[in-house]
C-alpha positions as protocol buffer text, in pm:
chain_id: "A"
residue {
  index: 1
  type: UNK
  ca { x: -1791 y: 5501 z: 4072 }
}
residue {
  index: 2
  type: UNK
  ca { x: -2018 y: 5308 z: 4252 }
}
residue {
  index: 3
  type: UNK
  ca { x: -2046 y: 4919 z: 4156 }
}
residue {
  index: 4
  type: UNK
  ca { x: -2299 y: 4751 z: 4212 }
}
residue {
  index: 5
  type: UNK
  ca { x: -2290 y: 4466 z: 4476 }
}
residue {
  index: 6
  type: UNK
  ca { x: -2479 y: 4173 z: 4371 }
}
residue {
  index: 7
  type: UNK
  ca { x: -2743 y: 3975 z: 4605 }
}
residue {
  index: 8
  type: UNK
  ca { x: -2812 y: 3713 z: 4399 }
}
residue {
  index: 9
  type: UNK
  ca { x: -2910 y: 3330 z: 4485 }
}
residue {
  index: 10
  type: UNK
  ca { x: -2571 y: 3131 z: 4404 }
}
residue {
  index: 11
  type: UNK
  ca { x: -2311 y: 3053 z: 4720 }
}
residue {
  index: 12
  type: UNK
  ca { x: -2144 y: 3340 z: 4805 }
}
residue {
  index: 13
  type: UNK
  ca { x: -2290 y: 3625 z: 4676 }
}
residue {
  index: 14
  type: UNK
  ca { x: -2158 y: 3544 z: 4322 }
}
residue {
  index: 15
  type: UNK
  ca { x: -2417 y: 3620 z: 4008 }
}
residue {
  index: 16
  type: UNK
  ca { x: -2558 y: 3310 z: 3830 }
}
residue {
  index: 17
  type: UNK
  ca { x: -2387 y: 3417 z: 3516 }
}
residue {
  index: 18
  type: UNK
  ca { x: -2054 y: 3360 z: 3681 }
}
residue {
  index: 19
  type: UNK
  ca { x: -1856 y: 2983 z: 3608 }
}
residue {
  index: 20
  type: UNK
  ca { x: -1700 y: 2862 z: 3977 }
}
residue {
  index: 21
  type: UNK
  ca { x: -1278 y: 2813 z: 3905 }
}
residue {
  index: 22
  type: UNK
  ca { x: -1208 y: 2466 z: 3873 }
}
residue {
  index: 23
  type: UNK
  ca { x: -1030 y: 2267 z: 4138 }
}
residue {
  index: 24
  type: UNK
  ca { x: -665 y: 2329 z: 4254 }
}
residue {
  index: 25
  type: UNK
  ca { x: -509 y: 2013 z: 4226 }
}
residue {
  index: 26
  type: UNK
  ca { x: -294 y: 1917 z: 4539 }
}
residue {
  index: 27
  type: UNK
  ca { x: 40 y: 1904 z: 4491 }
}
residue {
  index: 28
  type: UNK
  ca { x: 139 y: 1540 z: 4402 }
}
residue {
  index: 29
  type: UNK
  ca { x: 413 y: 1391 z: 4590 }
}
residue {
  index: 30
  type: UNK
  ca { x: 638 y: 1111 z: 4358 }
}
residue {
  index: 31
  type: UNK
  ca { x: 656 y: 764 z: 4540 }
}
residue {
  index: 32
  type: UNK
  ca { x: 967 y: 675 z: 4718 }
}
residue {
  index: 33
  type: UNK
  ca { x: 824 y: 283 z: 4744 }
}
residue {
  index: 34
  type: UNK
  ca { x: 847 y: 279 z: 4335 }
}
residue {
  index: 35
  type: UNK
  ca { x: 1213 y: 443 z: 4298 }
}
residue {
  index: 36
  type: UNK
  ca { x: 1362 y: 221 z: 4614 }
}
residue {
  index: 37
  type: UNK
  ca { x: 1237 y: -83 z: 4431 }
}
residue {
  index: 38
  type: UNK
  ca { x: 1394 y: 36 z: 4075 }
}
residue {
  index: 39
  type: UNK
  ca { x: 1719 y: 125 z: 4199 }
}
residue {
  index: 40
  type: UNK
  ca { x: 1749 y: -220 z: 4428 }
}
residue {
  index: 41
  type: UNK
  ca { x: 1643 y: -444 z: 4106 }
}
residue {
  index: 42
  type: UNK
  ca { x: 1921 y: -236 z: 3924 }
}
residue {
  index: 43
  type: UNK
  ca { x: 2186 y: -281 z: 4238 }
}
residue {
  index: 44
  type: UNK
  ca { x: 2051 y: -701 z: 4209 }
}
residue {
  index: 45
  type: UNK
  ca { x: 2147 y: -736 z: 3861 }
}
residue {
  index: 46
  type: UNK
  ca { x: 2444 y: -576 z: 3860 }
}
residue {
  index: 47
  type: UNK
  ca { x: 2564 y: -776 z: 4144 }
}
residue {
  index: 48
  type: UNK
  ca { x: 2451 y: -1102 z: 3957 }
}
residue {
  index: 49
  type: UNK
  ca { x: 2639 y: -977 z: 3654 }
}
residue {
  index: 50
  type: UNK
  ca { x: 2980 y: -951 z: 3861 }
}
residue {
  index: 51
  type: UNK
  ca { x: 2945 y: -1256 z: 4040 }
}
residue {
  index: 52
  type: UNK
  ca { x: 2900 y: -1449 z: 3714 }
}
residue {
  index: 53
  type: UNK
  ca { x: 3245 y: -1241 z: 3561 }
}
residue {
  index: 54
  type: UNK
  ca { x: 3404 y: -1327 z: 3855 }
}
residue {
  index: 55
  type: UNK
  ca { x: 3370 y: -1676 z: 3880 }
}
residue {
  index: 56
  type: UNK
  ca { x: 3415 y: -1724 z: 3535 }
}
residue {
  index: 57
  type: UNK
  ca { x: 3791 y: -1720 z: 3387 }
}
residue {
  index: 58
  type: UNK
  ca { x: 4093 y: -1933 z: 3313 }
}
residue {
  index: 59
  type: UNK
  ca { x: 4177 y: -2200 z: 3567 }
}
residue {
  index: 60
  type: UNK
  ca { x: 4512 y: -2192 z: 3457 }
}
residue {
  index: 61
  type: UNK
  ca { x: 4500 y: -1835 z: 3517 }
}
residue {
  index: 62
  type: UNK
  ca { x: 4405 y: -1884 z: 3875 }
}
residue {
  index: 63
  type: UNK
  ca { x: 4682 y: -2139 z: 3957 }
}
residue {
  index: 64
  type: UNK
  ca { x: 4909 y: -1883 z: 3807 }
}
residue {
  index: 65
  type: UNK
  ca { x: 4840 y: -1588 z: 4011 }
}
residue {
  index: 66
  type: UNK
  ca { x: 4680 y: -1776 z: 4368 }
}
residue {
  index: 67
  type: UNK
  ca { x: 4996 y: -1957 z: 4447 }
}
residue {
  index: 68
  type: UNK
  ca { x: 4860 y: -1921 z: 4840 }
}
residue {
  index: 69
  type: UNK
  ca { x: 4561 y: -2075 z: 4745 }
}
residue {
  index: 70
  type: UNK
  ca { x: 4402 y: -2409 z: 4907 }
}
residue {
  index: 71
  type: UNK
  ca { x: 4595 y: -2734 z: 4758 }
}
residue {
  index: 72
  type: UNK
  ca { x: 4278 y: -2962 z: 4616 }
}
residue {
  index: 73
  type: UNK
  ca { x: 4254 y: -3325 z: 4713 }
}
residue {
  index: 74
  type: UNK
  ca { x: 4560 y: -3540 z: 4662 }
}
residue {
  index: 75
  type: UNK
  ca { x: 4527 y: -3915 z: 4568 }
}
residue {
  index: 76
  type: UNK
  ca { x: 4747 y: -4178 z: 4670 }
}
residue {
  index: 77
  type: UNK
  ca { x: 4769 y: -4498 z: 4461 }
}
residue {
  index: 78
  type: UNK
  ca { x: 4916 y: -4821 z: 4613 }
}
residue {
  index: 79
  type: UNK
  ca { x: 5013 y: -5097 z: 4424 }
}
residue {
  index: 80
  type: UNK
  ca { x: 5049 y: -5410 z: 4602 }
}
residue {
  index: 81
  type: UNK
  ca { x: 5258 y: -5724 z: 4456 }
}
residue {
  index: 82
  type: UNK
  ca { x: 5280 y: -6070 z: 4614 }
}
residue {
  index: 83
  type: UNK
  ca { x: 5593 y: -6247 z: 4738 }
}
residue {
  index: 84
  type: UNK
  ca { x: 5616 y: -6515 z: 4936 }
}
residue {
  index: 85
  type: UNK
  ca { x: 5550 y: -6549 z: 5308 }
}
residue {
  index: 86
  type: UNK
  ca { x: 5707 y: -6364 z: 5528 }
}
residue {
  index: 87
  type: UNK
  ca { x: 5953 y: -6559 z: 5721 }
}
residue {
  index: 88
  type: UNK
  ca { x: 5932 y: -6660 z: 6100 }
}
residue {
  index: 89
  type: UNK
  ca { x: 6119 y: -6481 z: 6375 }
}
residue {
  index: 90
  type: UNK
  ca { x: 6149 y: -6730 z: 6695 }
}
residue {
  index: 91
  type: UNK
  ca { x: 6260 y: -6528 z: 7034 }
}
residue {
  index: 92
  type: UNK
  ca { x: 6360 y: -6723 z: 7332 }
}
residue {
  index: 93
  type: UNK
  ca { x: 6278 y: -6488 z: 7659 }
}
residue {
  index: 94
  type: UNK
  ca { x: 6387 y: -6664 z: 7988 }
}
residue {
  index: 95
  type: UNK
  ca { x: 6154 y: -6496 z: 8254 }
}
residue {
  index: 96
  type: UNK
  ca { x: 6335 y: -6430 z: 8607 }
}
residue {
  index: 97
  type: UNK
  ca { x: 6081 y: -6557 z: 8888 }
}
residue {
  index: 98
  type: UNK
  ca { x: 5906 y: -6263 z: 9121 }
}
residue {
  index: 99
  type: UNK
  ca { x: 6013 y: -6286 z: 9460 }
}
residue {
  index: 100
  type: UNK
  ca { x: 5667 y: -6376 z: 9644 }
}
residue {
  index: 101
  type: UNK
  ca { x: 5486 y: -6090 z: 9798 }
}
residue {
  index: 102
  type: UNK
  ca { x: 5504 y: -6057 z: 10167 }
}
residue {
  index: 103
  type: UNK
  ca { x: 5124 y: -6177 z: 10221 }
}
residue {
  index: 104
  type: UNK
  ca { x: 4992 y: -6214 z: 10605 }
}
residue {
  index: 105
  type: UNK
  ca { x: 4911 y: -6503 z: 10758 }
}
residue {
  index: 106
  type: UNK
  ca { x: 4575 y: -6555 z: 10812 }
}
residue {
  index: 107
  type: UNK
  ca { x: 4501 y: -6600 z: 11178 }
}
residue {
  index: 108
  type: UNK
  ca { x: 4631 y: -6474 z: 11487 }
}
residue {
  index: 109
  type: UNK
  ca { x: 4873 y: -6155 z: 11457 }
}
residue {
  index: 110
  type: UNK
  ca { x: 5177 y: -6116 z: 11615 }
}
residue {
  index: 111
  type: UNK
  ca { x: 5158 y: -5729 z: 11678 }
}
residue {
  index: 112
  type: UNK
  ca { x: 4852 y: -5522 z: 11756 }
}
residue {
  index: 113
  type: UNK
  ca { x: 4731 y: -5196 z: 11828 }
}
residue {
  index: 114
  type: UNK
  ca { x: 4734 y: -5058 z: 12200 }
}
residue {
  index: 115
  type: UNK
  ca { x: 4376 y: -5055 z: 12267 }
}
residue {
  index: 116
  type: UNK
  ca { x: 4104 y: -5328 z: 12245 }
}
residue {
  index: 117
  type: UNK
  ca { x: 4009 y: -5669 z: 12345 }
}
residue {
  index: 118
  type: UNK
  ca { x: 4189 y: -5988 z: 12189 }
}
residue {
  index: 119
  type: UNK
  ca { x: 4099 y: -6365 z: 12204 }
}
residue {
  index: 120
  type: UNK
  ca { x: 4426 y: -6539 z: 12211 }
}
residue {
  index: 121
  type: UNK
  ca { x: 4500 y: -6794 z: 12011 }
}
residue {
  index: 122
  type: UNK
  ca { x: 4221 y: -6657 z: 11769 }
}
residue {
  index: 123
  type: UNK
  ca { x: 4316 y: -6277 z: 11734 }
}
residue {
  index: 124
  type: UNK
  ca { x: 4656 y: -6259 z: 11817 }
}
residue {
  index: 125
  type: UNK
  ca { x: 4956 y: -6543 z: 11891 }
}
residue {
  index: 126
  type: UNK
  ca { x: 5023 y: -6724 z: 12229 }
}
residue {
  index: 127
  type: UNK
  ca { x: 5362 y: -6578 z: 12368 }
}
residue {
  index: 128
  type: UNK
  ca { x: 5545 y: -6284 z: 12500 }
}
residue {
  index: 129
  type: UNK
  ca { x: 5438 y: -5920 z: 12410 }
}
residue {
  index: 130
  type: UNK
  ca { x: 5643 y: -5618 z: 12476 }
}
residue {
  index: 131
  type: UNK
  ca { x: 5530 y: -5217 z: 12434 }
}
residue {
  index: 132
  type: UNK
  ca { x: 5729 y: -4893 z: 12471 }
}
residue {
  index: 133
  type: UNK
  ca { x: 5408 y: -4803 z: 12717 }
}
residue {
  index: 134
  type: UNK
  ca { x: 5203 y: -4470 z: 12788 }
}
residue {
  index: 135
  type: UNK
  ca { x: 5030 y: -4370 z: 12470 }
}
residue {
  index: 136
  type: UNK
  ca { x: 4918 y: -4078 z: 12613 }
}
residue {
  index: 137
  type: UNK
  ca { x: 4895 y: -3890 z: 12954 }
}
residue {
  index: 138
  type: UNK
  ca { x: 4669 y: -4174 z: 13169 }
}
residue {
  index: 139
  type: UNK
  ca { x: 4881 y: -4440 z: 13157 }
}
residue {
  index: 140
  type: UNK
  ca { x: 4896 y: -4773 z: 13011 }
}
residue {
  index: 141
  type: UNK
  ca { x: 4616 y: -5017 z: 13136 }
}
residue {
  index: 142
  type: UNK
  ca { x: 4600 y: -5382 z: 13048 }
}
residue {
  index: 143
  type: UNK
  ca { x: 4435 y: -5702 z: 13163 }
}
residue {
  index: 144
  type: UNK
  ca { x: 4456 y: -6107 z: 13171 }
}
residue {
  index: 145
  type: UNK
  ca { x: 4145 y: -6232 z: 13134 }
}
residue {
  index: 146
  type: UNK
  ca { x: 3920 y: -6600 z: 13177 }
}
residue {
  index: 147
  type: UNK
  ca { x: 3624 y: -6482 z: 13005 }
}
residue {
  index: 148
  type: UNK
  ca { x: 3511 y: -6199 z: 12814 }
}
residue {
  index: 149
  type: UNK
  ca { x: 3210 y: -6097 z: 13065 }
}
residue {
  index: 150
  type: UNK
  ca { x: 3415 y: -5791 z: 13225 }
}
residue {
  index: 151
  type: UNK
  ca { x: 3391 y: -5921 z: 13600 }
}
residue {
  index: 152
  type: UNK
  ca { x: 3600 y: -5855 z: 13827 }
}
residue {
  index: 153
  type: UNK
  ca { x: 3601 y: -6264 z: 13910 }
}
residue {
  index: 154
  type: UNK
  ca { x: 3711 y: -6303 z: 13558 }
}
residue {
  index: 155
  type: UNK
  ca { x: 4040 y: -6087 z: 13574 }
}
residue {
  index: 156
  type: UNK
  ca { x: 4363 y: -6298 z: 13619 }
}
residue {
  index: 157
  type: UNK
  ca { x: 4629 y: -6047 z: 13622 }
}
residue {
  index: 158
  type: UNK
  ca { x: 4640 y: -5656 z: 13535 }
}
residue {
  index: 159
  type: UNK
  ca { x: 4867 y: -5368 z: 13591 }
}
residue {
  index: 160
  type: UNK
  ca { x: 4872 y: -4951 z: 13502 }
}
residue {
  index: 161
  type: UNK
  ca { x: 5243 y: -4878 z: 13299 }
}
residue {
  index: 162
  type: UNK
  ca { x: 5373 y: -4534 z: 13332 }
}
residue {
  index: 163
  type: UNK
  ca { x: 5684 y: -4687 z: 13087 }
}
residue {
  index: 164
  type: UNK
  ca { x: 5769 y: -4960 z: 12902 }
}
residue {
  index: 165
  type: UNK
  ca { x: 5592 y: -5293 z: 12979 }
}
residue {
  index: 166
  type: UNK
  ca { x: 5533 y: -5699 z: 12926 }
}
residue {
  index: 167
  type: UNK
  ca { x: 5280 y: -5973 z: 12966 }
}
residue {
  index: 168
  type: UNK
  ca { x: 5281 y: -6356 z: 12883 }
}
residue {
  index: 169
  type: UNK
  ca { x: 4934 y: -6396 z: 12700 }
}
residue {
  index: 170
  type: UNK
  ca { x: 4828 y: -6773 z: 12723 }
}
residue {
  index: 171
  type: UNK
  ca { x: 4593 y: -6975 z: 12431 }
}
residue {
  index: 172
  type: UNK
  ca { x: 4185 y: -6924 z: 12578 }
}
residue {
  index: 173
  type: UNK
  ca { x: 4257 y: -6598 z: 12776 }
}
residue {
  index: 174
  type: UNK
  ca { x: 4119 y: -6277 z: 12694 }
}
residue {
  index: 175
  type: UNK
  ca { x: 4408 y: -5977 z: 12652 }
}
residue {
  index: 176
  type: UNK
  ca { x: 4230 y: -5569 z: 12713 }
}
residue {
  index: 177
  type: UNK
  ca { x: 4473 y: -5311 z: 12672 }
}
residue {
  index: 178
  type: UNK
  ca { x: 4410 y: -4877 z: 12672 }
}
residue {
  index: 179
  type: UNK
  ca { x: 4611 y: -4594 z: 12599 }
}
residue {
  index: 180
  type: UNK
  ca { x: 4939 y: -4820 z: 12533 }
}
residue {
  index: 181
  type: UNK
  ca { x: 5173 y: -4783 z: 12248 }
}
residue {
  index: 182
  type: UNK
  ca { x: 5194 y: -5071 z: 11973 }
}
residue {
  index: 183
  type: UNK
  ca { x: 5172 y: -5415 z: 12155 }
}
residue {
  index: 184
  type: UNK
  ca { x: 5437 y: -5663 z: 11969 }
}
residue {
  index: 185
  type: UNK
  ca { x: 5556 y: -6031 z: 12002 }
}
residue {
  index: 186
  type: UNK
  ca { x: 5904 y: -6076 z: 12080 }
}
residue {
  index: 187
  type: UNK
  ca { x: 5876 y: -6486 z: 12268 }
}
């Protein structure tokens, strides 16, 4: 049988007589936003509902069955009364004396260190002075002097120890002393 094939003037070769099929509808995809939101307003209430069971009840029955729970305040009440005045304690306390602390003299030493330059009279004590000598490997040098210039005219006595040594140092002179041991007083 031969059919007929139809050139007529709608889209796509169909007749005018025939009615286009409607639309397909896409298929519609339910919204997740809409059930998350239901089931969290559901999950909110029900937690609000348990909370407010829970912290409702007998405080009685809590005391009974939390024995390890936290004590509550305490309150201390002191009641005070008068009597009559207190009575008077007298202590007698005898105080020993301190011995007086060794102090130093102020002015002129009687021992000094084995180098330096020393006004007599001022900086250390007329007399005799004694040392155990050499405070080193040069030798002990010391000197008498007038005057504090460092001539050679000034010099009144000197000497170079290689043990121990002594010198009379007079009020007014100048005493210089290198490389010597501990210089101290003994006349």
């Amino acid at each position: 049988m031969n059919t007929p094939q139809y050139q007529g003037p709608g889209p796509y070769n169909t007749p005018q007589h025939a009615v286009p099929a409607p639309p397909v509808p896409l298929p519609h995809k339910p919204s997740r936003g809409k059930a998350w939101l239901t089931h969290g307003a559901v999950a909110f209430v029900a937690l609000l509902i348990g909370t407010g069971i829970g912290s409702s009840g007998d405080a009685d029955a809590d005391n009974k069955a939390g024995a390890s729970a936290k004590p509550g305040p305490t309150v201390t009440a002191t009641k005070t009364t008068e009597a009559g005045p207190a009575p008077t304690v007298t202590k007698t306390v005898t105080a020993k004396p301190k011995a007086p602390k060794k102090t130093q003299e102020p002015g002129p030493v009687t021992s000094f260190s084995g180098d330096g330059e020393y006004l007599v009279g001022e900086d250390i004590k007329a007399g005799t002075y004694k040392t155990a000598g050499v405070d080193g490997s040069f030798g002990c040098y010391w000197e008498r002097a007038k005057d504090a210039s460092g001539e050679f005219e000034s010099i009144i006595a000197n000497n170079n120890l290689k043990g121990p040594g002594r010198v009379t140092l007079n009020k007014g002179e100048y005493f210089k002393t290198n490389r010597c041991q501990e210089w101290k007083k003994v006349g």
